[in-house]
PQR file with spaces between the fields and no chain letter, atoms N, CA, C, O and H, PARSE charges and radii, in Angstrom:
ATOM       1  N    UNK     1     -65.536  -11.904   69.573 -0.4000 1.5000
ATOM       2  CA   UNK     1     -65.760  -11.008   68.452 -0.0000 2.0000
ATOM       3  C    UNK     1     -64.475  -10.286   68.057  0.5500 1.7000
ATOM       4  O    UNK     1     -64.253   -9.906   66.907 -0.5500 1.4000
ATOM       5  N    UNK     2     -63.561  -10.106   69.188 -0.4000 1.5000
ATOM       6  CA   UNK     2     -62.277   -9.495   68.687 -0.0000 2.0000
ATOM       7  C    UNK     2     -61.674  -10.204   67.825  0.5500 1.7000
ATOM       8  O    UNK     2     -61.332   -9.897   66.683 -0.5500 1.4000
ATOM       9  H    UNK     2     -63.741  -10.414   70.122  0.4000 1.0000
ATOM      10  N    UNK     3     -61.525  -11.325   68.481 -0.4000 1.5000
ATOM      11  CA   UNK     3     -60.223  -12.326   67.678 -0.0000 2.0000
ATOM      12  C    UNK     3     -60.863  -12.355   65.629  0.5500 1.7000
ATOM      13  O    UNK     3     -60.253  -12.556   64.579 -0.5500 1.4000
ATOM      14  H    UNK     3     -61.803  -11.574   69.409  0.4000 1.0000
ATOM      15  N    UNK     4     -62.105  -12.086   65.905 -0.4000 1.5000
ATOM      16  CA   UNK     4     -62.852  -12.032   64.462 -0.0000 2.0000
ATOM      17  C    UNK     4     -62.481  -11.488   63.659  0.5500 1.7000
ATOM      18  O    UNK     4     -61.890  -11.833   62.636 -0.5500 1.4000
ATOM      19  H    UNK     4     -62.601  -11.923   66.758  0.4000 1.0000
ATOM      20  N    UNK     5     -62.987   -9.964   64.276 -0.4000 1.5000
ATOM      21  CA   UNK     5     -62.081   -8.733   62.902 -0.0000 2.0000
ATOM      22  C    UNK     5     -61.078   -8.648   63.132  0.5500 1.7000
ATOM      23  O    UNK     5     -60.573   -7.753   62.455 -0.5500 1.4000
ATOM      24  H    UNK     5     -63.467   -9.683   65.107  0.4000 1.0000
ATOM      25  N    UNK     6     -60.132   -9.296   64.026 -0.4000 1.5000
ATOM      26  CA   UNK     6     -58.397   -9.108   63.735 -0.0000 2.0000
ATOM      27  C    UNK     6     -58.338   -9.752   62.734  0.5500 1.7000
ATOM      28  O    UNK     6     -57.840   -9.152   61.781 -0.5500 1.4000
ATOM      29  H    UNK     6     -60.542  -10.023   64.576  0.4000 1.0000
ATOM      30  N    UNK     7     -58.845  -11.366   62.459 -0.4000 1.5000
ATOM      31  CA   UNK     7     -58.919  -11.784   61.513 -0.0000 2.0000
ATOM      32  C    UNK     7     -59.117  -10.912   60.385  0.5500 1.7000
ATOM      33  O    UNK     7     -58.355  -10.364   59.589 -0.5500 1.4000
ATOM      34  H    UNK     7     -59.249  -11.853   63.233  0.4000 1.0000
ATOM      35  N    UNK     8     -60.209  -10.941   60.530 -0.4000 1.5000
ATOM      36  CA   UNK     8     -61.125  -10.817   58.945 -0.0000 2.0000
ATOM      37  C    UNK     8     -59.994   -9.264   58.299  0.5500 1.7000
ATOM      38  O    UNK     8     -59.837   -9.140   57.085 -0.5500 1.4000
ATOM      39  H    UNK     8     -60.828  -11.387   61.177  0.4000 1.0000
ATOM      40  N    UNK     9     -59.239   -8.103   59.425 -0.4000 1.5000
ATOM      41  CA   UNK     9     -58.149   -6.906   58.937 -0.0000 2.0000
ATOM      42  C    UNK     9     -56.736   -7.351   58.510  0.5500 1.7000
ATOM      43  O    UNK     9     -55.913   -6.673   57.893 -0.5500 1.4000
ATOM      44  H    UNK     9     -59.366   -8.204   60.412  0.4000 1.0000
ATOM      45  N    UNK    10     -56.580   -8.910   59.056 -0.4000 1.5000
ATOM      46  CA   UNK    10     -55.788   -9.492   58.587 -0.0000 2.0000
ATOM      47  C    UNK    10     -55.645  -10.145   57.003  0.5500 1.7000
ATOM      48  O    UNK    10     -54.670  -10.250   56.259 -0.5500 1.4000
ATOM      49  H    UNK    10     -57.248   -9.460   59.556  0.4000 1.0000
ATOM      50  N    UNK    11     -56.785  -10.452   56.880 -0.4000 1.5000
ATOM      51  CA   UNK    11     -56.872  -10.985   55.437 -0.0000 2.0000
ATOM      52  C    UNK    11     -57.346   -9.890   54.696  0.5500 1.7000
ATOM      53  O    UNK    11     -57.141   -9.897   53.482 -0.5500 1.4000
ATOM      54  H    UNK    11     -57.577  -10.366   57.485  0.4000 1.0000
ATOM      55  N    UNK    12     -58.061   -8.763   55.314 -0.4000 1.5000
ATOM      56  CA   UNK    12     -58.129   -7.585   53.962 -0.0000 2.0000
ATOM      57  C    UNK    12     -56.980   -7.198   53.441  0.5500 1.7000
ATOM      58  O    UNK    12     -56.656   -7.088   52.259 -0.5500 1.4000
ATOM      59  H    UNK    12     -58.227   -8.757   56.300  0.4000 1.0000
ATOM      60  N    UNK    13     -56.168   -6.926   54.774 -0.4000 1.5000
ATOM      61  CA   UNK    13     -54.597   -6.396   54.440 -0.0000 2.0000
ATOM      62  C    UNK    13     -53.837   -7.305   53.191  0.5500 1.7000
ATOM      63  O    UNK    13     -53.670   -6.878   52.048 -0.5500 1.4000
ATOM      64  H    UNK    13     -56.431   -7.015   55.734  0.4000 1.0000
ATOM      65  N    UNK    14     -53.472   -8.483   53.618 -0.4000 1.5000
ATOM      66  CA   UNK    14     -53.029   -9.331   53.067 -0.0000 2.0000
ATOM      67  C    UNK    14     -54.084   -9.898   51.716  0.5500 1.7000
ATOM      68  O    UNK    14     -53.738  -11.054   51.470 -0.5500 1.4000
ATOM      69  H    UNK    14     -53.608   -8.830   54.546  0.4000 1.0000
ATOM      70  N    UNK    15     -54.919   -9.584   51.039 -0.4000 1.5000
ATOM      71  CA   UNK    15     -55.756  -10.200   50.352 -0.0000 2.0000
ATOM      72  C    UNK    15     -55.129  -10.253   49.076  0.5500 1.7000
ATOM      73  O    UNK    15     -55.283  -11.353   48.545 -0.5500 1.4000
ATOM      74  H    UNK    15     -55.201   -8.646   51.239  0.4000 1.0000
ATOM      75  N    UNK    16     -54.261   -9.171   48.188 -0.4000 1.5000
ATOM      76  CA   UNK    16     -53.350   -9.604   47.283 -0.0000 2.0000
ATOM      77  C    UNK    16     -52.617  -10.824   47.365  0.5500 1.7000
ATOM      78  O    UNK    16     -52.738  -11.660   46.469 -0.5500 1.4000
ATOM      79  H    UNK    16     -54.136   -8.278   48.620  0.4000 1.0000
ATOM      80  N    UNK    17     -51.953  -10.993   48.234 -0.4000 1.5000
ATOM      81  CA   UNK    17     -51.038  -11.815   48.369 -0.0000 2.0000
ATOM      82  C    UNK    17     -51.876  -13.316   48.177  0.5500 1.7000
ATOM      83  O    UNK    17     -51.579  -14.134   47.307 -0.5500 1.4000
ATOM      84  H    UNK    17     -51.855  -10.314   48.961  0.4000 1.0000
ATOM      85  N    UNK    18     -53.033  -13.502   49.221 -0.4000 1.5000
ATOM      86  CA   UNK    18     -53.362  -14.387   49.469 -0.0000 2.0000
ATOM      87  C    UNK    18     -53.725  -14.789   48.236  0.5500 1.7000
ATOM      88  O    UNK    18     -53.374  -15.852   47.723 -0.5500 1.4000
ATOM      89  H    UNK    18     -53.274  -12.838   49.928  0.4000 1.0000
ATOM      90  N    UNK    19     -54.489  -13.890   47.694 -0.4000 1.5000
ATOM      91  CA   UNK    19     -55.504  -14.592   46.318 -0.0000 2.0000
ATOM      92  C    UNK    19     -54.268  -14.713   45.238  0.5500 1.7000
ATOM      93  O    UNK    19     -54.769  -14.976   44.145 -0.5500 1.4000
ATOM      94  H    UNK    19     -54.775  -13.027   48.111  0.4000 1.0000
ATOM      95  N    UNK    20     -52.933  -14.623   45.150 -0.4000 1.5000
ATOM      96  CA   UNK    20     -51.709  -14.439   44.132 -0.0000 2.0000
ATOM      97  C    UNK    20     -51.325  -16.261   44.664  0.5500 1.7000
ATOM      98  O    UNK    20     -51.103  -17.103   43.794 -0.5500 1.4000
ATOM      99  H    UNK    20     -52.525  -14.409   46.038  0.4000 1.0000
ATOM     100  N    UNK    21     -51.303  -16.623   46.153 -0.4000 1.5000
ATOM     101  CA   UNK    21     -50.595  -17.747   45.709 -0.0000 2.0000
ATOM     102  C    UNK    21     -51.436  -19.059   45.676  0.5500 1.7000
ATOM     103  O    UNK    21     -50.991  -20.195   45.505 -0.5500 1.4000
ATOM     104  H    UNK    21     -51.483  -15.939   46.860  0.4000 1.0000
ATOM     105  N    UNK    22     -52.865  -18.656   45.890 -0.4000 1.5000
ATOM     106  CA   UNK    22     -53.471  -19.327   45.435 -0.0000 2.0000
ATOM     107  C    UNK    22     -53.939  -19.711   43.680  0.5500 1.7000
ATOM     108  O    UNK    22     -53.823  -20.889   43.342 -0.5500 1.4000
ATOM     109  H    UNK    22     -53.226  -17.734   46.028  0.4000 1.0000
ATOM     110  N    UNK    23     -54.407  -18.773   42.722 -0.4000 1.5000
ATOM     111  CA   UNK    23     -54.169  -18.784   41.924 -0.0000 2.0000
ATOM     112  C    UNK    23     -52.598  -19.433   41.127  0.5500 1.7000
ATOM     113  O    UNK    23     -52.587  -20.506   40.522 -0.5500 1.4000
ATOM     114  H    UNK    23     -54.501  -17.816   42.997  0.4000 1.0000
ATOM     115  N    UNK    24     -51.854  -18.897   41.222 -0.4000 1.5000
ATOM     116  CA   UNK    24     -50.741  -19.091   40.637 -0.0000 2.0000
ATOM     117  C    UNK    24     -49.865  -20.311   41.149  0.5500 1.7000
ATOM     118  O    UNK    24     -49.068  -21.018   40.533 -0.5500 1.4000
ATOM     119  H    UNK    24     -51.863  -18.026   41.713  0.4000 1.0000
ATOM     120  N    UNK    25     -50.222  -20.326   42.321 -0.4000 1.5000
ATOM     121  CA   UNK    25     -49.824  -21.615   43.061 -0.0000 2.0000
ATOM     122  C    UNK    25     -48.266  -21.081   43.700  0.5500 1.7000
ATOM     123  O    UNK    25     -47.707  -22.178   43.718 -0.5500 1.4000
ATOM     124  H    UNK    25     -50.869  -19.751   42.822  0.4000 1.0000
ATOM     125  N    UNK    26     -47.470  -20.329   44.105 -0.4000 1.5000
ATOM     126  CA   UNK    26     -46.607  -19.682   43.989 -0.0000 2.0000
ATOM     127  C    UNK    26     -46.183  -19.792   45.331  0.5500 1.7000
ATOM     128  O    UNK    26     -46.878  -19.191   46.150 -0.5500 1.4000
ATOM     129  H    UNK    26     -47.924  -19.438   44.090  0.4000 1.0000
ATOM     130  N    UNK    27     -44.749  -20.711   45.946 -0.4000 1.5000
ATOM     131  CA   UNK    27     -45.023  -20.527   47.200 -0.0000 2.0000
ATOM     132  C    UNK    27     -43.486  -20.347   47.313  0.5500 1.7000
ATOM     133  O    UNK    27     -42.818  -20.525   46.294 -0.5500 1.4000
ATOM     134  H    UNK    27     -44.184  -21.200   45.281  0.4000 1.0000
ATOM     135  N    UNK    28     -42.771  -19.950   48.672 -0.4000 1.5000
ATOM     136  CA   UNK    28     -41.297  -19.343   49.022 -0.0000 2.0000
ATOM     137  C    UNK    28     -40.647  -21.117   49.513  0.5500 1.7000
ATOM     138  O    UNK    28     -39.626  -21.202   50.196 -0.5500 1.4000
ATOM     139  H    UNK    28     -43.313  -19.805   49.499  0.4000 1.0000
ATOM     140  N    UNK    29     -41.524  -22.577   48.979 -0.4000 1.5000
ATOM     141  CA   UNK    29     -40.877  -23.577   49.500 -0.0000 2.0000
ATOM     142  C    UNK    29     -39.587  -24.282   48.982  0.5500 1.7000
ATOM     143  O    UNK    29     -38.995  -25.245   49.471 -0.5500 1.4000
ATOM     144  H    UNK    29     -42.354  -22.508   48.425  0.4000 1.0000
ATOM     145  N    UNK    30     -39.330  -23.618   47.962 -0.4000 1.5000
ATOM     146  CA   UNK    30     -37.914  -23.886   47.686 -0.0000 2.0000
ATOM     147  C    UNK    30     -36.717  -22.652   48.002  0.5500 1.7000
ATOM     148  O    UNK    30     -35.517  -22.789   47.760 -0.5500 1.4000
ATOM     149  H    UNK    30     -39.811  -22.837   47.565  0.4000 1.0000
ATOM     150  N    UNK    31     -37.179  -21.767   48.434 -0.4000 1.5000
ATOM     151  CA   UNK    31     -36.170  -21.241   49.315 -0.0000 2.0000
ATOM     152  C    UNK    31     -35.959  -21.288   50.617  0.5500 1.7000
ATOM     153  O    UNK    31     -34.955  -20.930   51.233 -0.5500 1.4000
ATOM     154  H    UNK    31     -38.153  -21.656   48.631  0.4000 1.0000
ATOM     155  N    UNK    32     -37.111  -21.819   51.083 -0.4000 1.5000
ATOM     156  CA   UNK    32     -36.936  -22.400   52.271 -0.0000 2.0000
ATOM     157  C    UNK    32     -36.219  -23.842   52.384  0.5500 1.7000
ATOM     158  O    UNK    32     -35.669  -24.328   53.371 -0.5500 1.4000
ATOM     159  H    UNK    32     -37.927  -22.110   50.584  0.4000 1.0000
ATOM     160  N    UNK    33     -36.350  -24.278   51.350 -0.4000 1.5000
ATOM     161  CA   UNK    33     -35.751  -25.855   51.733 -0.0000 2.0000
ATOM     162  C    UNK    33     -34.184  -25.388   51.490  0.5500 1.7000
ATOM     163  O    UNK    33     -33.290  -25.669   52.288 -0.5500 1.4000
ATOM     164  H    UNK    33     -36.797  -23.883   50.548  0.4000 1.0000
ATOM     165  N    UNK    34     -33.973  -24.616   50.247 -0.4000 1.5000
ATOM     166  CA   UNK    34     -32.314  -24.243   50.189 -0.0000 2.0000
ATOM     167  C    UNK    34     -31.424  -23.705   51.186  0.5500 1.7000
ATOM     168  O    UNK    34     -30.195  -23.737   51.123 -0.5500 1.4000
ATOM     169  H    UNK    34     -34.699  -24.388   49.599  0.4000 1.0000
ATOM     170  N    UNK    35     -32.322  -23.065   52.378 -0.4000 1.5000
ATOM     171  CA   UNK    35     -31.800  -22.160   53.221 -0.0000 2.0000
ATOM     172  C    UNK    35     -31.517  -23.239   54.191  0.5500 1.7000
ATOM     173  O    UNK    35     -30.506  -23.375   54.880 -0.5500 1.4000
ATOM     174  H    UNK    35     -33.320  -23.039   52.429  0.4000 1.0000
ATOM     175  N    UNK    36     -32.741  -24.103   54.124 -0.4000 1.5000
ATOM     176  CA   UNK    36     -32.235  -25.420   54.866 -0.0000 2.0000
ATOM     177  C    UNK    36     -30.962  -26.256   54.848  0.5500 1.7000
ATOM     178  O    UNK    36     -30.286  -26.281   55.876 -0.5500 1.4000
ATOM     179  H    UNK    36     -33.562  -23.992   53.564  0.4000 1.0000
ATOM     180  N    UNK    37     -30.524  -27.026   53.649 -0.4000 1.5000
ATOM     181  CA   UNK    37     -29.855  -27.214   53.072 -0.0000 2.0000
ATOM     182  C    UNK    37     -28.352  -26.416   54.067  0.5500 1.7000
ATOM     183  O    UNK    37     -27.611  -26.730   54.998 -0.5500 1.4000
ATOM     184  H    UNK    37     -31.074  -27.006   52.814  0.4000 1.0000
ATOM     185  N    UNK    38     -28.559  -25.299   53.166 -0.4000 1.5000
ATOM     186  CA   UNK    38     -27.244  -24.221   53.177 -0.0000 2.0000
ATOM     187  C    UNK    38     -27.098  -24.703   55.394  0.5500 1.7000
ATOM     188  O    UNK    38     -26.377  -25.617   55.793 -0.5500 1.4000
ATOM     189  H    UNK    38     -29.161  -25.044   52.410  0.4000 1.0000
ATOM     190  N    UNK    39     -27.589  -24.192   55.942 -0.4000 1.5000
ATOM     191  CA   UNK    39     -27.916  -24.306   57.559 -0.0000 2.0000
ATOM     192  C    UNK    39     -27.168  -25.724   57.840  0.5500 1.7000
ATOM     193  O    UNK    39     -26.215  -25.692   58.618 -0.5500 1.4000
ATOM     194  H    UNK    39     -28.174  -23.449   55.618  0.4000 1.0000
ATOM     195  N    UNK    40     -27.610  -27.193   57.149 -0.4000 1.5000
ATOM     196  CA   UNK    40     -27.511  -28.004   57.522 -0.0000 2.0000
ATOM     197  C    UNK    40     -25.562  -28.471   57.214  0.5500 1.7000
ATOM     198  O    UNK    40     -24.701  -29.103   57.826 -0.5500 1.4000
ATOM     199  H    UNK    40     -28.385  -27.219   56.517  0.4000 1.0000
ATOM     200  N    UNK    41     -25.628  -27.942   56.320 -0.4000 1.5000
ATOM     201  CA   UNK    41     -23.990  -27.866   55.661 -0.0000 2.0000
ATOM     202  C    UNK    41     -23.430  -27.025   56.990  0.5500 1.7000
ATOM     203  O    UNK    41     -23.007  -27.623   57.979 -0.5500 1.4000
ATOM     204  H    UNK    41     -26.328  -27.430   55.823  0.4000 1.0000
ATOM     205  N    UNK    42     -23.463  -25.952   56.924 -0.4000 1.5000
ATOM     206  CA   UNK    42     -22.644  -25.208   58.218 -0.0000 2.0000
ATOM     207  C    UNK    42     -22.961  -25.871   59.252  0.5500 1.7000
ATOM     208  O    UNK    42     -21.805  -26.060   59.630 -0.5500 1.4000
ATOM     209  H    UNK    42     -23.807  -25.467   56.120  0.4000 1.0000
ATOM     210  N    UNK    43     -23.650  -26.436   60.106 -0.4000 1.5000
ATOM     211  CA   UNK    43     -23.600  -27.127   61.064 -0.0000 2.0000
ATOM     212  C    UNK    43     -23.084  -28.649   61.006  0.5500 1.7000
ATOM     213  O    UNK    43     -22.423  -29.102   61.940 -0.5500 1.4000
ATOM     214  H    UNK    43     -24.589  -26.283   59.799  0.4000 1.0000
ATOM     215  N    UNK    44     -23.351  -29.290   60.075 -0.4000 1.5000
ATOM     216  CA   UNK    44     -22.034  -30.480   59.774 -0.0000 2.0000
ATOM     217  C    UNK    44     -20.255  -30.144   59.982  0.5500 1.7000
ATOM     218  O    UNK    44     -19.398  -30.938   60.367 -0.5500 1.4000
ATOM     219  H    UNK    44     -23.888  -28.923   59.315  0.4000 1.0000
ATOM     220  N    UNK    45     -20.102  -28.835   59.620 -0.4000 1.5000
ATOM     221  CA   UNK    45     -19.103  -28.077   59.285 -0.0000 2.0000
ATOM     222  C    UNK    45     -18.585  -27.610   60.470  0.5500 1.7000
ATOM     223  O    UNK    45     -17.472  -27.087   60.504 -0.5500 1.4000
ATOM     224  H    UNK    45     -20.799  -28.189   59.307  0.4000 1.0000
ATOM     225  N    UNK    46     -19.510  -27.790   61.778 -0.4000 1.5000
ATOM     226  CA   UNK    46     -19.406  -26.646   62.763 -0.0000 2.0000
ATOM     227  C    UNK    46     -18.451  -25.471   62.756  0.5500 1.7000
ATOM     228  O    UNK    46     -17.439  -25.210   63.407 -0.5500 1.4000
ATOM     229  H    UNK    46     -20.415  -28.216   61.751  0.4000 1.0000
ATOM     230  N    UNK    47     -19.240  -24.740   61.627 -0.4000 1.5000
ATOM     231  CA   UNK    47     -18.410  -23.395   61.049 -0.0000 2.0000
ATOM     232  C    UNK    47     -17.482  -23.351   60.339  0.5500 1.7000
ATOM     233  O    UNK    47     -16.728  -24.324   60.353 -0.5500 1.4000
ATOM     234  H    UNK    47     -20.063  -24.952   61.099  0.4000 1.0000
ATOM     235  N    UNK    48     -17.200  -22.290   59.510 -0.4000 1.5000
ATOM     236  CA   UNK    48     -15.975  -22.468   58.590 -0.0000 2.0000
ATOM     237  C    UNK    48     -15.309  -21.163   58.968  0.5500 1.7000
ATOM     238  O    UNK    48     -16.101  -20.352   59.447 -0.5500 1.4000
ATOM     239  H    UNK    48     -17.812  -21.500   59.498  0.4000 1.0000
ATOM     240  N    UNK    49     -14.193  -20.799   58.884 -0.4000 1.5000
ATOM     241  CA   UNK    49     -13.444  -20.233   59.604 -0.0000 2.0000
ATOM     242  C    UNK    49     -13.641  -18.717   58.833  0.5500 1.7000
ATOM     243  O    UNK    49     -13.503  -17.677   59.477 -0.5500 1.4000
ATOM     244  H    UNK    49     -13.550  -21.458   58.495  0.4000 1.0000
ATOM     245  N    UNK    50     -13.961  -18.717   57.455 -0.4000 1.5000
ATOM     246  CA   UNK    50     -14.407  -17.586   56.795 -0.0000 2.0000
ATOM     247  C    UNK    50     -15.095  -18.279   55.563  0.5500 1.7000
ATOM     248  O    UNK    50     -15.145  -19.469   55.254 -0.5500 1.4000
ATOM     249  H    UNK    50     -14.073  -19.562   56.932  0.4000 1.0000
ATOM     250  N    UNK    51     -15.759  -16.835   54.784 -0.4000 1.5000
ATOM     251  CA   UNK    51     -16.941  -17.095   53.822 -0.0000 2.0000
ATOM     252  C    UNK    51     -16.154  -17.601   52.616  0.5500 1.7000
ATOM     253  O    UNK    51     -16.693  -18.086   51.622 -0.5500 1.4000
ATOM     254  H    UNK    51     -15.718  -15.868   55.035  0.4000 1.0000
ATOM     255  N    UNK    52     -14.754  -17.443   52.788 -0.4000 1.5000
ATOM     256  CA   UNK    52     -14.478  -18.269   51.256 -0.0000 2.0000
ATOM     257  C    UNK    52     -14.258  -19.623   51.176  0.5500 1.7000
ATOM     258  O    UNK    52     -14.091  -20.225   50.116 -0.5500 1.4000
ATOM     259  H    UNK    52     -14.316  -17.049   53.596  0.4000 1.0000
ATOM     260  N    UNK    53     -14.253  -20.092   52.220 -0.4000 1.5000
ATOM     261  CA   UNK    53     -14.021  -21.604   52.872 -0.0000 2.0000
ATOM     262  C    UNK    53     -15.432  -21.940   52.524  0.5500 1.7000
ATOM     263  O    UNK    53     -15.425  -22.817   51.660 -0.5500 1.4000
ATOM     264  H    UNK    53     -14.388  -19.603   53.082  0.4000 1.0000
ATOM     265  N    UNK    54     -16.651  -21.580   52.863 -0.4000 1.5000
ATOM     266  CA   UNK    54     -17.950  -21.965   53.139 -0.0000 2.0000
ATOM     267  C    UNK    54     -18.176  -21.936   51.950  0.5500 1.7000
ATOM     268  O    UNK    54     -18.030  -23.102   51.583 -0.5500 1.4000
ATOM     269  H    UNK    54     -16.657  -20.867   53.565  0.4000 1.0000
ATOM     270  N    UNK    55     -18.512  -21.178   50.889 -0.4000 1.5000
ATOM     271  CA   UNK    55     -18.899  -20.852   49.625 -0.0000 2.0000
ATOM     272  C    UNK    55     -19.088  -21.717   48.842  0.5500 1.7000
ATOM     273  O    UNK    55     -20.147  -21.864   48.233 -0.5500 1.4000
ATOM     274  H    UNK    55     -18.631  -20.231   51.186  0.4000 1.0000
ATOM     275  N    UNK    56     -17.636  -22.755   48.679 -0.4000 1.5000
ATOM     276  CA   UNK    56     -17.692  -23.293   47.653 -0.0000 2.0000
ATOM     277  C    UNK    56     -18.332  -24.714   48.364  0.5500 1.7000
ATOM     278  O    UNK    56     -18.621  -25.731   47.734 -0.5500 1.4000
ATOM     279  H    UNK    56     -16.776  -22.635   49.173  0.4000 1.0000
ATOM     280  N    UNK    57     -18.456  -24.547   49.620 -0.4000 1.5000
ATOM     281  CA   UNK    57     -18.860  -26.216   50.122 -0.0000 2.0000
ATOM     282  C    UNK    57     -20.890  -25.758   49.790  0.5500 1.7000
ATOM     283  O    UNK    57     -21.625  -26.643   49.351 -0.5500 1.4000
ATOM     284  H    UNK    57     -18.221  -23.720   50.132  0.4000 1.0000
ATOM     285  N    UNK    58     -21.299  -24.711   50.013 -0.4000 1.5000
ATOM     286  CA   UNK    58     -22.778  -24.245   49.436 -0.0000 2.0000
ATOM     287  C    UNK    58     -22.799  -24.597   47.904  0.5500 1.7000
ATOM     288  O    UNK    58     -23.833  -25.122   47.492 -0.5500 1.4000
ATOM     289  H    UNK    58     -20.702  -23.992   50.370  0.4000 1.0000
ATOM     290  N    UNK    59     -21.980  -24.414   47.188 -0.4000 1.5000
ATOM     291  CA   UNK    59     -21.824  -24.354   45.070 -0.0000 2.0000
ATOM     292  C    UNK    59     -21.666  -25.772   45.545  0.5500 1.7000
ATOM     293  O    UNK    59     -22.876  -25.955   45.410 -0.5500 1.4000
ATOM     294  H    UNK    59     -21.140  -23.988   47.522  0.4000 1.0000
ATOM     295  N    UNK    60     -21.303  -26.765   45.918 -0.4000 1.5000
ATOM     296  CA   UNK    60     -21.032  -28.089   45.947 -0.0000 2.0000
ATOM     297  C    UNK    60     -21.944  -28.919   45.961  0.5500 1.7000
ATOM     298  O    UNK    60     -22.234  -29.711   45.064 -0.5500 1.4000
ATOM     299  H    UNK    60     -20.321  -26.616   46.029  0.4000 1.0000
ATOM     300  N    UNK    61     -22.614  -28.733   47.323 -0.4000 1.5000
ATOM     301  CA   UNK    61     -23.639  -29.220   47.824 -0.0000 2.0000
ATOM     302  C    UNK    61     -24.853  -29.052   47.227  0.5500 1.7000
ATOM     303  O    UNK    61     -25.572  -30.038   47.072 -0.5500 1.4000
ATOM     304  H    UNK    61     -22.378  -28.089   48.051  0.4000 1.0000
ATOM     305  N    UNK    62     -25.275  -27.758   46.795 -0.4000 1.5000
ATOM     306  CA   UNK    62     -26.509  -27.197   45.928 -0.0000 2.0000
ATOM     307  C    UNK    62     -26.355  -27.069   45.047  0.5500 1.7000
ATOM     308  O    UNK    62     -27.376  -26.613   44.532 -0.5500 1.4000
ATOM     309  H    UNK    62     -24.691  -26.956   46.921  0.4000 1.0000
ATOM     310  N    UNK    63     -25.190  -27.255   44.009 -0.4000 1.5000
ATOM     311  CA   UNK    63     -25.089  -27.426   43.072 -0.0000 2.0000
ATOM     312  C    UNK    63     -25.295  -29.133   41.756  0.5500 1.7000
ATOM     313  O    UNK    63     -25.447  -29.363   40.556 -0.5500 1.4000
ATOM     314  H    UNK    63     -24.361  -27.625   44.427  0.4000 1.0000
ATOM     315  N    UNK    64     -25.183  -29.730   42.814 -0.4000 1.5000
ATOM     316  CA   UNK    64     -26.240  -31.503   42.116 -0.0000 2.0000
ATOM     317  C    UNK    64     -24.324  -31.709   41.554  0.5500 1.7000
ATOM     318  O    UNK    64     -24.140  -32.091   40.398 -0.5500 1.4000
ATOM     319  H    UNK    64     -25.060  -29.544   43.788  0.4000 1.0000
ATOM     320  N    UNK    65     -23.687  -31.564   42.017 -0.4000 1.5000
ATOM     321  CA   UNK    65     -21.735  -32.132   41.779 -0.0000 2.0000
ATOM     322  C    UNK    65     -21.554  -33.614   42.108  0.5500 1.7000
ATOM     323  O    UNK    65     -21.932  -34.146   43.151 -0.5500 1.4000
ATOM     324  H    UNK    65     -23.836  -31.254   42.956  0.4000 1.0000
ATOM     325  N    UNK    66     -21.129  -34.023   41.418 -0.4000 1.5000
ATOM     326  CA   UNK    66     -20.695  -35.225   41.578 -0.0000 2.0000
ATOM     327  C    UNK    66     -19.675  -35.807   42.371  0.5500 1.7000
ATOM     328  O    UNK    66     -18.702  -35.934   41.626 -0.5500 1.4000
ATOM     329  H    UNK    66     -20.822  -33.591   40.570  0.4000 1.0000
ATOM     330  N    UNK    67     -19.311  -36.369   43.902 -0.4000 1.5000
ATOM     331  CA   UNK    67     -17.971  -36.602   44.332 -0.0000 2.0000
ATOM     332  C    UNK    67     -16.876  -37.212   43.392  0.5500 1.7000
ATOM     333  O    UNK    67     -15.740  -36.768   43.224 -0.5500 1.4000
ATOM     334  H    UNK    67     -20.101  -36.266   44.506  0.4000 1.0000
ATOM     335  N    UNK    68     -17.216  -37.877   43.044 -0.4000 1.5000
ATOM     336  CA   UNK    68     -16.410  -38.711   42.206 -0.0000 2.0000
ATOM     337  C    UNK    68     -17.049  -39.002   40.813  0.5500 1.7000
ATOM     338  O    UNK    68     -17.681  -40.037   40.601 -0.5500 1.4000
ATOM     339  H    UNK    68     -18.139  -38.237   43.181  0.4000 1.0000
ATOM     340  N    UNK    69     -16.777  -37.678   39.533 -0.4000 1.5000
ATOM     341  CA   UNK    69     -17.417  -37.876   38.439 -0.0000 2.0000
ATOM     342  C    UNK    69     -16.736  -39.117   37.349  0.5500 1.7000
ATOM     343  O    UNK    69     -15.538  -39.386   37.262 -0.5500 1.4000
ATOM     344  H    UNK    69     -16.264  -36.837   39.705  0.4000 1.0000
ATOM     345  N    UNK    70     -17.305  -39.444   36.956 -0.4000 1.5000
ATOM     346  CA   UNK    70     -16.640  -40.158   35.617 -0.0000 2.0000
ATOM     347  C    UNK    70     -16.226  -39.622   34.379  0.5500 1.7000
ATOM     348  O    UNK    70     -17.015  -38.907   33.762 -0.5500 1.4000
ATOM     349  H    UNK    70     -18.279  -39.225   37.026  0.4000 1.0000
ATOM     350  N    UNK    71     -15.265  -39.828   33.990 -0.4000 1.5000
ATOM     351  CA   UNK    71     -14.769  -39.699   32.706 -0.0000 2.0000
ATOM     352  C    UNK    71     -15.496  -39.880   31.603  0.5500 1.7000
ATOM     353  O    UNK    71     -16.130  -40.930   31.493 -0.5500 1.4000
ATOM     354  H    UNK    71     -14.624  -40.409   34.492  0.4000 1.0000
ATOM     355  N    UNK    72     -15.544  -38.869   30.555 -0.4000 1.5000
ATOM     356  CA   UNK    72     -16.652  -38.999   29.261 -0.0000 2.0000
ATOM     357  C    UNK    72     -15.823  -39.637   28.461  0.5500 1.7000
ATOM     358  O    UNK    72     -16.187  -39.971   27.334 -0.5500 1.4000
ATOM     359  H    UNK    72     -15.029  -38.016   30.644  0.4000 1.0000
């Protein structure tokens, strides 16, 4: 019976939220995948020695850049 109404104070609490991303459909999975992303770059990298080094390899990578663009 406990584990019940922890529940059931859990979802009163939270009941905005819940009924917002259902409706709207609204979920944090593309910042989660970017953060991924960003994570997976620094560890290819095993670190960059400072944030201005790193920066532009994040604008690169998440930015859809072309290695080798073509000429218009």
């Amino acid at each position: 019976l406990a584990p019940m109404v922890k529940t059931a104070r859990l979802i009163r609490t939270h009941l905005e939220g819940i009924l917002n991303a259902i409706v709207k459909g609204v979920t944090n999975a593309r910042a989660e995948a970017l953060n991924a992303k960003i994570q997976r770059i620094q560890s290819r990298a095993c670190g960059y020695r400072n944030r201005d080094r790193f920066r532009p390899a994040i604008y690169f990578h998440c930015g859809g850049l072309e290695m080798y663009p073509e000429p218009a």
